[in-house]
Structures are given as C-alpha cells and as structure tokens.
N, C-alpha and C positions, 0 to 999 in steps of 0.2 A: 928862675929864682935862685939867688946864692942858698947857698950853707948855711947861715944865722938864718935866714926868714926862715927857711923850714921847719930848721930846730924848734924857733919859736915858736910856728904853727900847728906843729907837731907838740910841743907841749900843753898848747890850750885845748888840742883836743883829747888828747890824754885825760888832761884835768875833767875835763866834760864829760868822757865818756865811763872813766870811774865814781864819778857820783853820781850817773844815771844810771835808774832801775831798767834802761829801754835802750840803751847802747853798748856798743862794743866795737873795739877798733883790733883787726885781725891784720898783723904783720908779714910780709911778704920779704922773706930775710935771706944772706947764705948762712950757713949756721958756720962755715969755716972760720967768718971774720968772729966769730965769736969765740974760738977754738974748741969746736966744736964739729966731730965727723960729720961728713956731707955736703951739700953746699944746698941747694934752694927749699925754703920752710915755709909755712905759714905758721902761727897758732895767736892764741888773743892774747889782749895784755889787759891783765887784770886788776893792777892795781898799783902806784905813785908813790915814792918816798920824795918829799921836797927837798927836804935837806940834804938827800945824797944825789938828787935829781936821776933816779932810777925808774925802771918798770917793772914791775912780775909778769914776767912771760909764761902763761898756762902753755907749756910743750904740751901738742894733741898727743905728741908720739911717749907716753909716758913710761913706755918701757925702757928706754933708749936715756932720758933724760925728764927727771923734776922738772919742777916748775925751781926759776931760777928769776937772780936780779941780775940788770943789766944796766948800764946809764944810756939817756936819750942819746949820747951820742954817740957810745958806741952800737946801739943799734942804727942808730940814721945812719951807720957808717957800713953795717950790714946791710943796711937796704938800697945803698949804692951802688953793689955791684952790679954787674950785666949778668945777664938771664945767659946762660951758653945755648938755649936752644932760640931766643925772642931776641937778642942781640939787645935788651932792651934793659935799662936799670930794673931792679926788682921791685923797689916801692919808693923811688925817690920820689918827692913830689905828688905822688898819692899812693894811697892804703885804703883799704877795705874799713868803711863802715858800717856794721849792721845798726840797723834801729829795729827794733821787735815793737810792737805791738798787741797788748792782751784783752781780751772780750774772756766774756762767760768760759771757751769752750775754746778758743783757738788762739795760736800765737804766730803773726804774721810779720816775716823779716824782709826785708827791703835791704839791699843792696845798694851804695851808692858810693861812687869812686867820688876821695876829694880831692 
C-alpha cells in the first residue's frame, strides 16, 4: 500500500476509534522523528482535531513527556521507521487495536493487528 491509502486508513480509524466507548488504537512510533529523545514508543491516541488533522497522543511515559498534538502524518511518518532490533517498519501498515468489552464485573481486551 502507498502513503495516501494509509494515511487515509489511518485516519478513518482514528475517527472510529475516538468516538468509541470500546476502542482504542495504540501507536508503535520512534519518538526521534518527532524530536523527541529515544527512538521506539508505543502509547494511545486519544483524541482528533479535523481541521488541524492531528491526534493527542496519551505518552504512557508521563514523566518524560505530556500528552501532546501531532498531525497524522507526521506520526505515519514516525511509524515508518525500522525497528533496529526487527529490521522491520514500527507501525506502517498496521497498529495495535484494542477493543475492550464490558459486563457486570470484567473488562475484556482483544487485540487485533490491522
């Protein structure tokens, strides 16, 4: 898949997974292309500006670094690089969705590469 379908793809499900009570889509990043110390990340993204066509990226590591805005594509362009230990992109092409699920008493997360 080129650069625009991603993008594209990447942004409907952004869209989707911010206005569900039961998703969430957890980025697999280097944090340098962002200028940002370190290089490989995960953390979610939690929420879409259209008109600046950005994400809030909830950083797990909150000491280090806020929760911060980013545009899709310079995160798609984060999730390009190569892993140096997998030789492998970090999230081109797929990212971490969780789907949660809630009952009375438990909350059940499924994992599913897209």
């Amino acid at each position: 898949r080129n650069f625009l379908d991603f993008l594209s793809r990447f942004r409907e499900d952004v869209l989707e997974s911010v206005r569900s009570d039961t998703e969430v889509i957890v980025a697999s990043y280097d944090r340098s292309q962002l200028k940002q110390t370190g290089t490989g990340h995960f953390s979610p993204l939690a929420a879409y500006h259209s008109q600046s066509d950005k994400v809030l990226i909830m950083d797990v590591a909150r000491f280090k670094y806020p929760p911060h805005w980013v545009t899709l594509s310079q995160l798609q362009q984060a999730m390009c690089t190569l892993d140096s230990s997998t030789k492998r992109p970090r999230g081109v092409n797929e990212y971490l969705m969780i789907f949660c699920c809630y009952d009375d008493i438990n909350m059940t997360v499924k994992p599913c590469m897209m």
